[in-house]
C-alpha positions as CSV (number, residue, x, y, z in Angstrom):
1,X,-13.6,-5.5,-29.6
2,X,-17.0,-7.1,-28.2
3,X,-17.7,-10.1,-27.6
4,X,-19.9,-12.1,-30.0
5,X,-23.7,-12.2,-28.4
6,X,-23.8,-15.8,-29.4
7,X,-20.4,-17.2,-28.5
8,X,-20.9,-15.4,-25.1
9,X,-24.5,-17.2,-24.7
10,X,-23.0,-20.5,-26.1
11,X,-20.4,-20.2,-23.5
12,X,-23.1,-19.7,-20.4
13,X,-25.1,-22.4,-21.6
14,X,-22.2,-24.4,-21.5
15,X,-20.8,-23.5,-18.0
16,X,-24.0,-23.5,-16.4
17,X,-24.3,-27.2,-16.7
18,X,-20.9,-27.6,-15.8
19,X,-20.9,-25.7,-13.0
20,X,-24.4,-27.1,-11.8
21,X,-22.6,-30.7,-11.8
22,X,-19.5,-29.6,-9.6
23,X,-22.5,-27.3,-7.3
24,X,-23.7,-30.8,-6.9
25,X,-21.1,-32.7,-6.5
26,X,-19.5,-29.9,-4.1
27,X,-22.3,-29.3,-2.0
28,X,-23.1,-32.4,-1.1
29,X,-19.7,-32.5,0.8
30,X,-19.5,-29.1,1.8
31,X,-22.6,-28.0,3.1
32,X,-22.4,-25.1,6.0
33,X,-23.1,-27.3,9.0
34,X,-20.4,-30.2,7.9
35,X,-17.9,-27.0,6.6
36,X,-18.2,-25.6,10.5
37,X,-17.7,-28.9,11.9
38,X,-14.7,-29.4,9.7
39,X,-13.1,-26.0,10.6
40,X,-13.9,-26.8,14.3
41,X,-12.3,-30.0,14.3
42,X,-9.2,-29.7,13.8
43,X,-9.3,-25.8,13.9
44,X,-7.0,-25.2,10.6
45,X,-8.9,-23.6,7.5
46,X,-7.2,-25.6,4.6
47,X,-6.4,-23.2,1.1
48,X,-5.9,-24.1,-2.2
49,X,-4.4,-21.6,-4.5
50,X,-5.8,-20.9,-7.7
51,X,-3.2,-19.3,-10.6
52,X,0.4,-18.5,-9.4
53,X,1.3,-15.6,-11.3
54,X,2.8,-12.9,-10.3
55,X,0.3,-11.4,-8.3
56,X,-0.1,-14.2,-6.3
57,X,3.3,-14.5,-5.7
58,X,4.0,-11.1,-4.8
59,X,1.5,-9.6,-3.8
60,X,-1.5,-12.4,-2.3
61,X,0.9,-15.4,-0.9
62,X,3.1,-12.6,1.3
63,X,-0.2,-10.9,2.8
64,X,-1.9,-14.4,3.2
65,X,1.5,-15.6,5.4
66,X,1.1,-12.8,7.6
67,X,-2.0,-13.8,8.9
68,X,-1.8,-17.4,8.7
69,X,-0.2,-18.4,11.8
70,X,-2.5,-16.0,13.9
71,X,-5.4,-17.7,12.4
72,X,-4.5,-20.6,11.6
73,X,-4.9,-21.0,7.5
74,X,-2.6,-23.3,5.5
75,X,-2.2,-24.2,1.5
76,X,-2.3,-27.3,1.0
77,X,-2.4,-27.3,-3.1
78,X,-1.9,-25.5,-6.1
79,X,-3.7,-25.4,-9.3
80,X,-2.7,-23.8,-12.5
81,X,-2.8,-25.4,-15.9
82,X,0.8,-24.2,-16.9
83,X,3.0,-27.2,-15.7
84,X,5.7,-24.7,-15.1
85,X,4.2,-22.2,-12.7
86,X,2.5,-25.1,-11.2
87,X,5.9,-26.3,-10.5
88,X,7.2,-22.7,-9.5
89,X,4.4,-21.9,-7.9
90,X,4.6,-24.9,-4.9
91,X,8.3,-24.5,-4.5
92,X,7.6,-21.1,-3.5
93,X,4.6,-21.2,-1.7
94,X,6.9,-24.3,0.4
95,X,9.5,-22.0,0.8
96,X,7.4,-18.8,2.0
97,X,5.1,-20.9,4.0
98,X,7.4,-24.1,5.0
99,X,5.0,-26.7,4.4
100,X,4.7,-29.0,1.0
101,X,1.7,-28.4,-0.9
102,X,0.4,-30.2,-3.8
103,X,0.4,-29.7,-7.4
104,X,-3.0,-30.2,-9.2
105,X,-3.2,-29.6,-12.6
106,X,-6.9,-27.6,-12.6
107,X,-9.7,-26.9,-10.7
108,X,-11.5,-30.2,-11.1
109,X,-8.9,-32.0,-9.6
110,X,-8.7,-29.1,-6.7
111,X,-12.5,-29.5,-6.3
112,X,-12.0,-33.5,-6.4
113,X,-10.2,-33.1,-3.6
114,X,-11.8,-33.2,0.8
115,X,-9.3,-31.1,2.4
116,X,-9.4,-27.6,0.6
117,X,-11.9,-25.3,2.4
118,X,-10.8,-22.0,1.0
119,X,-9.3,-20.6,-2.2
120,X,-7.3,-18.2,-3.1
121,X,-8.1,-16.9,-6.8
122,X,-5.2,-14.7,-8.9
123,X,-6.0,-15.9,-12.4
124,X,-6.8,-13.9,-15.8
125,X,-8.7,-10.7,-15.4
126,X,-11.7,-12.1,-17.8
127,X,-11.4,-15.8,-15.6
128,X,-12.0,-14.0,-12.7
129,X,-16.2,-14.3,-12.3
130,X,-16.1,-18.0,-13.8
131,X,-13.9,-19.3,-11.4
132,X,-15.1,-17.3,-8.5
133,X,-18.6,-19.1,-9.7
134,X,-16.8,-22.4,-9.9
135,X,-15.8,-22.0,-6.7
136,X,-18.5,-21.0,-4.7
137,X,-20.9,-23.8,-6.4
138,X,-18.2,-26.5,-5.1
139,X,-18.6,-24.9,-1.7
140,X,-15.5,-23.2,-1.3
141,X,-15.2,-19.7,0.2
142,X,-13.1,-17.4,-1.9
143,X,-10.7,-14.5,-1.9
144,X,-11.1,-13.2,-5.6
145,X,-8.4,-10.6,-7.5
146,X,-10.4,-7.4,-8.7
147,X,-11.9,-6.8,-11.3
148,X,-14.9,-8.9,-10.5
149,X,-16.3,-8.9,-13.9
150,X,-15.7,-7.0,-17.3
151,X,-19.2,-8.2,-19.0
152,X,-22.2,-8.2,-17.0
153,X,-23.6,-11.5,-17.5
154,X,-20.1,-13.0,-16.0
155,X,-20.9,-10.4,-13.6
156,X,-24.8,-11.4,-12.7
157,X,-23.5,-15.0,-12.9
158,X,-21.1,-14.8,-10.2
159,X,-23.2,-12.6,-7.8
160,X,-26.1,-14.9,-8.0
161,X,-23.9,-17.8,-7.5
162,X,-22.6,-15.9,-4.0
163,X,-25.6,-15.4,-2.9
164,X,-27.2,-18.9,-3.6
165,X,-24.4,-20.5,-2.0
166,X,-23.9,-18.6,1.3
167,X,-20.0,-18.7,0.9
168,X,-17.8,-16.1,2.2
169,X,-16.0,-13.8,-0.7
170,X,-13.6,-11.2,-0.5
171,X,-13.1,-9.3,-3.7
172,X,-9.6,-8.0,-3.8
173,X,-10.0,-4.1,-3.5
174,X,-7.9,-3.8,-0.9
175,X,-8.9,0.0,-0.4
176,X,-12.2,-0.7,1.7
177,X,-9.7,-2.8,4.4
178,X,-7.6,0.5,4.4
179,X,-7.3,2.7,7.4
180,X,-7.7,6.3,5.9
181,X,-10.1,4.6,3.5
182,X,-12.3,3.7,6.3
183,X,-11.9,6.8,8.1
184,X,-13.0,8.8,4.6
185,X,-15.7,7.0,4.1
186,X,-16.9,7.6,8.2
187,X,-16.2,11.2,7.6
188,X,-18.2,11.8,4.1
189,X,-21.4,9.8,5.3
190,X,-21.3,11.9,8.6
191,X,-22.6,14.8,6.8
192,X,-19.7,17.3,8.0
193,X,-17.9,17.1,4.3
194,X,-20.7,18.2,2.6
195,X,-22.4,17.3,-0.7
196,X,-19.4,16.0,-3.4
197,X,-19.4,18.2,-6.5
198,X,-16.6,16.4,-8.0
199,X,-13.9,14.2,-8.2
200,X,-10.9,13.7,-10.1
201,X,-9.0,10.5,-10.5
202,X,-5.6,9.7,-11.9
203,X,-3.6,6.8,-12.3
204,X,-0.1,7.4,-14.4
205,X,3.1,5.7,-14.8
206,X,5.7,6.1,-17.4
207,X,6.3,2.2,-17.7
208,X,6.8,0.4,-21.7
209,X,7.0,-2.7,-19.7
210,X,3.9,-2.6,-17.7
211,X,1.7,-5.9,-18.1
212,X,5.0,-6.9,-20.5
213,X,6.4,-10.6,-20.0
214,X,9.1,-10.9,-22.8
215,X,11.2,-13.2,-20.7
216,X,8.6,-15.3,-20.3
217,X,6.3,-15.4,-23.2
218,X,9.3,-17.7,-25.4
219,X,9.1,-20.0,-22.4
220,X,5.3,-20.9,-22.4
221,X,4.3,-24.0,-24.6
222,X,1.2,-25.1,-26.1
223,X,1.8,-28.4,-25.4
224,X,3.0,-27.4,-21.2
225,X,-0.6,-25.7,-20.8
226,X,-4.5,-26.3,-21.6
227,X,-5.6,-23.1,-24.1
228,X,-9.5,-24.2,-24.3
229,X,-9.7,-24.7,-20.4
230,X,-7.2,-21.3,-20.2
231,X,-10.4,-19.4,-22.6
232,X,-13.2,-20.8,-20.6
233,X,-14.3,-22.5,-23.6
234,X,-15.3,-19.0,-25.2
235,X,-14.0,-18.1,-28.8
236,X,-10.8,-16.1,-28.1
237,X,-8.8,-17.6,-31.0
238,X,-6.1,-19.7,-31.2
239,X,-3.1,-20.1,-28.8
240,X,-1.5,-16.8,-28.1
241,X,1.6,-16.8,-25.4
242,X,1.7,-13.3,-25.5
243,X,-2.1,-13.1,-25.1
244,X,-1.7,-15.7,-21.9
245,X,0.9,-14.1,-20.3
246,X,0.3,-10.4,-21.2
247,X,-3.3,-10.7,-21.5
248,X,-3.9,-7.2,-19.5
249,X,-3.0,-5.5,-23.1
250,X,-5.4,-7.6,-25.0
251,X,-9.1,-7.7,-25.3
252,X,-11.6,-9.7,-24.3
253,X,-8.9,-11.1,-22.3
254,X,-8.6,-7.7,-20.2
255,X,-9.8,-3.9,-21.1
256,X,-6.2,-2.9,-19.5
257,X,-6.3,0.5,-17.2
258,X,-10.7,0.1,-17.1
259,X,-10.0,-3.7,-15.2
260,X,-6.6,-2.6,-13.7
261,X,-6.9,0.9,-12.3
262,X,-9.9,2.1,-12.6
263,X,-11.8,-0.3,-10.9
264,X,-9.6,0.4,-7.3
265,X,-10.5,4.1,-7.8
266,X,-14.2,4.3,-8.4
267,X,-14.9,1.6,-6.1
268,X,-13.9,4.1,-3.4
269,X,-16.7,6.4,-5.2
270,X,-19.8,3.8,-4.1
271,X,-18.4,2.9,-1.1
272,X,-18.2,6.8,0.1
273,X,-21.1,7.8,-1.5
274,X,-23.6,4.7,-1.1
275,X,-24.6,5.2,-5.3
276,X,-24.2,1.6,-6.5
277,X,-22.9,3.0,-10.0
278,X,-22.9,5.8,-12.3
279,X,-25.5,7.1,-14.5
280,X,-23.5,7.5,-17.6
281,X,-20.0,7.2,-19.0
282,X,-18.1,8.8,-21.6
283,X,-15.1,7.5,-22.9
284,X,-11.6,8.7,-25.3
285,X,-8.7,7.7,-25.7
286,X,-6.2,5.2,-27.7
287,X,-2.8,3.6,-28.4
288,X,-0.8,6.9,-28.6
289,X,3.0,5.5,-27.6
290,X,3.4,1.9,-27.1
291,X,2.9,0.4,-30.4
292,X,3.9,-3.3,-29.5
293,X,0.8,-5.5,-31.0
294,X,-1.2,-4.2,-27.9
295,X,-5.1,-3.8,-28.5
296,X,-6.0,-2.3,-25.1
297,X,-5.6,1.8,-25.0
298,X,-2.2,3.3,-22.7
299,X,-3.9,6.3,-22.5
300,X,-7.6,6.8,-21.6
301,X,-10.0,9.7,-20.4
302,X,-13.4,9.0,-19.0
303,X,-15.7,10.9,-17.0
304,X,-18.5,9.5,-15.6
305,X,-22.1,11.0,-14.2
306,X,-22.7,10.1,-10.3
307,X,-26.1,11.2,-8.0
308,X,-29.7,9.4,-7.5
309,X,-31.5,7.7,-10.4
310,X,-34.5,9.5,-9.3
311,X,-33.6,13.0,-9.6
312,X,-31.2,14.3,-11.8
313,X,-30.9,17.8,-10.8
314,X,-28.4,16.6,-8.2
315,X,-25.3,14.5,-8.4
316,X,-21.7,15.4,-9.3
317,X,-18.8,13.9,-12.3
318,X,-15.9,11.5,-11.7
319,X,-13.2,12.6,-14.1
320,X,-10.8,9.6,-14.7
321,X,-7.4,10.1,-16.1
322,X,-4.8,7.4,-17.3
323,X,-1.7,7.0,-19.1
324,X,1.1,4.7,-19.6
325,X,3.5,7.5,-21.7
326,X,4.5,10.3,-18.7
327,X,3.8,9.2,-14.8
328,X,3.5,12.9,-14.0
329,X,0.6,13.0,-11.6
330,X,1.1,9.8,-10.5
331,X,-1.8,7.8,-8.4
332,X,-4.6,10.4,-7.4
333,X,-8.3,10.6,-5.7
334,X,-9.6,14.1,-5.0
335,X,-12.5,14.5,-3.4
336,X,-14.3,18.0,-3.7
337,X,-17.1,19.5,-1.8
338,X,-18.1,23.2,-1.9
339,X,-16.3,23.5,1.4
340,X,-13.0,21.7,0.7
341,X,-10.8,18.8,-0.3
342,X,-10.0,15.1,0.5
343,X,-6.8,14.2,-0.9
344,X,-6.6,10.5,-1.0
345,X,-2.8,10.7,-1.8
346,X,-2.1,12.4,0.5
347,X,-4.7,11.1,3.4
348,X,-5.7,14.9,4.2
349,X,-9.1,16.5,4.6
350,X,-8.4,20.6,3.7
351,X,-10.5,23.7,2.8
352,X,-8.4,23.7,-0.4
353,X,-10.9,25.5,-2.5
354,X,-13.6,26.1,-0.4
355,X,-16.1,28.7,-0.4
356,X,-14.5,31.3,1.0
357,X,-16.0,34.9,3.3
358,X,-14.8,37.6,0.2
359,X,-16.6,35.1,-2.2
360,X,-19.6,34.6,-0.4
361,X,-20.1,38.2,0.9
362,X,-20.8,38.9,-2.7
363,X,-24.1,37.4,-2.3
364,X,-24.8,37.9,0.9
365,X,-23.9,33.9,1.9
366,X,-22.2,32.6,4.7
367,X,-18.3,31.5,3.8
368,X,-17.7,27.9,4.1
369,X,-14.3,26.4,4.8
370,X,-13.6,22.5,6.3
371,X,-11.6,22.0,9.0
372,X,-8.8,20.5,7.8
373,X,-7.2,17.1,9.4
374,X,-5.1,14.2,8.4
375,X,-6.8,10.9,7.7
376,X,-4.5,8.8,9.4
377,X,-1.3,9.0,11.6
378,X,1.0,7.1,8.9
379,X,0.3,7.8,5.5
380,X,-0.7,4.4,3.5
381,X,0.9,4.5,0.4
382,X,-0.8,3.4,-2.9
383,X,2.1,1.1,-4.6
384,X,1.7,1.4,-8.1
385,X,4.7,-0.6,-9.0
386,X,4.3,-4.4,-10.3
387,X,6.2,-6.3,-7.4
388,X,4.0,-5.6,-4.0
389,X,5.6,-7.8,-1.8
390,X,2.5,-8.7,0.5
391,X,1.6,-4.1,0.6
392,X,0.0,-3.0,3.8
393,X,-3.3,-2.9,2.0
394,X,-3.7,-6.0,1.0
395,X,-2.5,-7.7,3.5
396,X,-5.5,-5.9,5.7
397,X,-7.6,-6.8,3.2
398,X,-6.5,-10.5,2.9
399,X,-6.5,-10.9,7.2
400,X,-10.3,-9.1,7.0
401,X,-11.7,-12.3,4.6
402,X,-9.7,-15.0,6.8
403,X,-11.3,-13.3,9.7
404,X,-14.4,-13.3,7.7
405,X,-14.3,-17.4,7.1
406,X,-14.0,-17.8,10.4
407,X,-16.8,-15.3,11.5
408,X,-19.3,-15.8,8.6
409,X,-19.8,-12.4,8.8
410,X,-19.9,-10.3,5.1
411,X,-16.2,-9.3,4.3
412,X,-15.4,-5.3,3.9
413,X,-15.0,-6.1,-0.1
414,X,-18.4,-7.9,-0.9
415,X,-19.5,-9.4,-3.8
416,X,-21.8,-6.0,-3.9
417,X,-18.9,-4.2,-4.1
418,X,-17.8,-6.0,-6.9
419,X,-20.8,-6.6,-8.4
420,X,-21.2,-2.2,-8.6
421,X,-17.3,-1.8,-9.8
422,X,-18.4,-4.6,-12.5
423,X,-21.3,-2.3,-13.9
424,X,-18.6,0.7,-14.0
425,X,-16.0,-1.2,-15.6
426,X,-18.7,-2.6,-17.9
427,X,-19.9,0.7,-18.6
428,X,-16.6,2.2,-19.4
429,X,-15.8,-1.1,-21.7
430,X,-18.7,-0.1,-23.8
431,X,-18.5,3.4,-23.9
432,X,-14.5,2.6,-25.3
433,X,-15.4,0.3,-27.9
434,X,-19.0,2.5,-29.1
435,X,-17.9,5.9,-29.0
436,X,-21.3,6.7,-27.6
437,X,-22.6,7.7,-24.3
438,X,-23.5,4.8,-22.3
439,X,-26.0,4.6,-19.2
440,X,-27.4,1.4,-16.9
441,X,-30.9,0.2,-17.2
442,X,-31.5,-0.9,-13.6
443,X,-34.4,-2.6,-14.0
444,X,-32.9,-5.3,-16.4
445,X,-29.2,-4.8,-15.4
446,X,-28.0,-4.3,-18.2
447,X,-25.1,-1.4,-20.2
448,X,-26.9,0.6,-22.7
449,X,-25.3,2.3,-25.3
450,X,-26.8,4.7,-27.6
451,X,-30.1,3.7,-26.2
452,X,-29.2,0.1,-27.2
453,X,-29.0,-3.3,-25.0
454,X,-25.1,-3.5,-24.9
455,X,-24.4,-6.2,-22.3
C-alpha cells in the first residue's frame, strides 16, 4: 500500500518548481502590505472555492454563509476539474449565497485571477497538503479540510510553505473552535484533573454506504475531468471513477477511518495535553464485512503511546477503536485520570472511577475523587452522519479563520495542529501497512518503522 520512494520524490521535484513559479507569480501581487490595502479598500474579503463535493456543499458552504454577511466574505469563483460539479457547484453556491460566482476550470486559472483573496479547500484527502501549498505560495489564505497530510513529506512541505508565506490557515478540525472543547482543554492544563493515565477513543457506525457514491460514480467521465491534474502528477494508475469519487476507501488516495476519524479524535489528545505526537503506534485490523473492491480497512484497532520524549517512565495510551459493521458505541473520547472522567460525548467531568477512600485506606493514601461538572450548558453534538448541513462546530470553526483573516492573528486550528495530527495519522498509516511498531524520529521528522526510515 506505500507509496513508491521514487515516484513520491519524482513528484516533489516536480511540484516544487511548479509551485515556486505560481509563489512568484502570486506574490508579487499579493504581498501583505498590498493584501491589507486590498481588504481595506473596499472592506469585502473575496473567496474562491476549491472542490465542490459534498463536504463543501454540506457541510463548509452552509457554515461559511453564516458568517459572511457579519464579516463581510463573498465567493466569487469556483474551481474543480469535473465540468459537472463545477457546474453544480456555482448554481448552488448562487443559490445559498445569492450572488453569481464564476466557474474556473482549476487552480491556475483561480490563481490567474486579482480578485480572490481567500480560499476555501474541500478536495481529495491525499490533495489536501499540495493544494494548501499551492495556495499559500500564490498568496492566498486558506481554510483547509482535515486531514492535513497522510505522508510526511506532503506534510513538512505544506508547513514550511505556511510558514514561509505568512498566510493565515485554518485546518478544518473543527473541535479546537468547540465550546466544551475549549473548556476541556482550560480544565486539564489547570492542573485540577490530574495526570491522564488513559484514553479510549471510538468512532462506529453501522453504514455499507459510508464514503459510497454509486449514483454518481456511472456519471463521472474521463473525458468531463483532468485524471493527471486529479493525481497530482504522482503514479496512482489509471482513471478510476470509483477511486475519484470514493477515494476515502482506497489507498494512497485516503487511509479511510486513520484520515477520516481518527485524526478529529487525537487532535484533541495534543491540544489537551501540549505532546506534539505520540511515541509509538500499533496497529490491527482489516476488511472483515464490506467486501466491495475497497482496499482501506472498516474495522481498525490502534493504540498509541503518549508522555515526554525525555522520560519514559511517565506518559499514558490512547486506545482507538473503529468500525464500519455495528455502530454500537457510537462516537466516543474518554478522558481518564486517577481521580475521574471526562466524557467528551457527553461534555461531563465525573469521579467515574476515581480513587476512591476504601481503596486508598488500604495503603494508607488519601482517596481522590473530581468534582464532577458539565462542560457546557448545551451539549454539542458530534454528527457523525454524511450530510452536516453547516454543524455548530464547524461553523465556529469556519467564523474563527474569517475572523482570523481579518485579525492576522494564528487561527484556533493551526497548521501546528495539523502538522502534529499529520505525524499521527502518518504513524498509524505505517504501522497498518508494516505490521510493526512504529515510533517518530524527531530530530529528522521522520515515521520509523521497525527501526527503519518509513516516511
Amino acid at each position: 500500500m506505500a507509496l513508491n520512494q521514487n515516484n513520491r520524490r519524482e513528484f516533489l521535484k516536480s511540484s516544487s518548481a511548479a509551485l515556486a513559479a505560481t509563489a512568484v507569480a502570486g506574490m508579487t501581487s499579493w504581498s501583505a502590505k498590498s493584501y491589507a490595502a486590498i481588504v481595506g479598500a473596499n472592506d469585502r474579503v473575496r473567496v474562491g472555492i476549491i472542490g465542490c463535493g459534498d463536504r463543501m456543499k454540506e457541510g463548509d458552504l452552509p457554515a461559511f454563509q453564516q458568517s459572511a454577511r457579519d464579516l463581510s466574505f463573498q465567493i466569487v469563483a469556483v474551481s474543480d476539474i469535473w465540468s459537472r460539479r463545477r457546474e453544480e457547484g456555482a448554481a448552488f453556491i448562487e443559490k445559498l449565497c445569492g450572488n453569481p460566482v464564476d466557474q474556473v476550470r482549476n487552480n491556475d486559472e483561480l490563481y490567474a485571477r486579482k480578485d480572490v483573496d481567500a480560499v476555501i479547500i474541500a478536495t481529495a484527502d491525499f490533495q489536501h497538503a499540495y493544494h494548501g501549498t499551492e495556495a499559500v505560495n500564490a498568496g492566498r489564505d486558506a481554510y483547509v479540510e482535515k486531514p492535513t497530510a497522510h505522508t510526511m513529506a506532503d506534510a513538512r512541505m505544506f508547513r514550511a510553505a505556511v510558514h514561509k508565506s505568512g498566510r493565515i490557515v485554518q485546518i478544518g478540525t473543527q473541535r479546537r473552535s468547540t465550546p466544551a472543547y475549549m473548556k476541556a482543554a482550560e480544565y486539564i492544563k489547570s492542573g485540577k484533573f490530574g495526570d491522564i493515565v488513559m484514553v479510549e477513543m471510538t468512532w462506529n457506525v453501522n453504514q455499507p454506504g459510508r464514503w459510497r457514491r454509486p449514483d454518481v460514480v456511472p456519471l463521472l467521465k474521463q473525458e468531463d475531468t483532468d485524471w493527471k491534474r486529479y493525481s497530482l502528477g504522482r503514479n496512482m494508475g489509471e482513471f478510476d471513477a470509483r477511486k475519484y469519487l470514493e477515494f476515502r476507501l482506497f489507498w494512497p488516495f485516503s487511509s479511510g477511518i486513520p484520515d477520516q476519524w481518527l485524526v478529529h479524535q487525537i487532535d484533541t489528545v495534543h491540544w489537551f495535553t501540549g505532546l506534539p505526537h505520540p511515541r509509538s503506534c500499533v496497529a490491527n485490523g482489516g476488511i472483515y464485512l464490506w467486501k466491495d473492491g475497497r482496499t482501506n480497512w472498516d474495522t481498525m484497532t490502534a493504540v498509541f503511546d503518549y508522555g515526554p520524549l525525555d522520560d519514559l517512565t511517565k506518559g499514558f495510551q490512547v486506545q482507538y477503536t473503529s468500525r464500519f459493521t455495528n455502530s454500537a458505541g457510537g462516537v466516543k473520547e474518554l478522558y481518564y485520570s486517577n481521580g475521574g472522567m471526562i466524557d467528551m460525548d457527553k461534555q461531563t467531568v465525573t469521579p467515574t472511577g476515581g480513587l476512591t477512600a476504601r481503596s486508598a485506606s488500604e495503603m494508607k493514601m488519601q482517596p481522590n475523587l473530581l468534582t464532577g461538572f458539565s462542560l457546557t450548558d448545551k451539549v454539542e453534538t458530534v454528527n457523525t452522519d454524511a450530510n452536516t448541513h453547516g454543524d455548530p462546530q464547524t461553523a465556529a470553526n469556519m467564523r474563527n479563520w474569517m475572523e482570523c483573516v481579518r485579525s492576522r492573528k494564528t487561527p484556533n486550528a493551526s497548521i501546528e495542529a495539523g502538522y502534529s495530527h499529520s505525524i499521527a495519522l502518518c504513524m498509524n498509516v505505517a504501522a497498518i501497512q508494516t505490521g510493526e511498531k512504529v515510533t517518530f524520529d524527531e530530530k529528522t521528522q521522520q515515521v520509523m518503522a521497525g527501526g527503519k526510515v518509513y516516511a
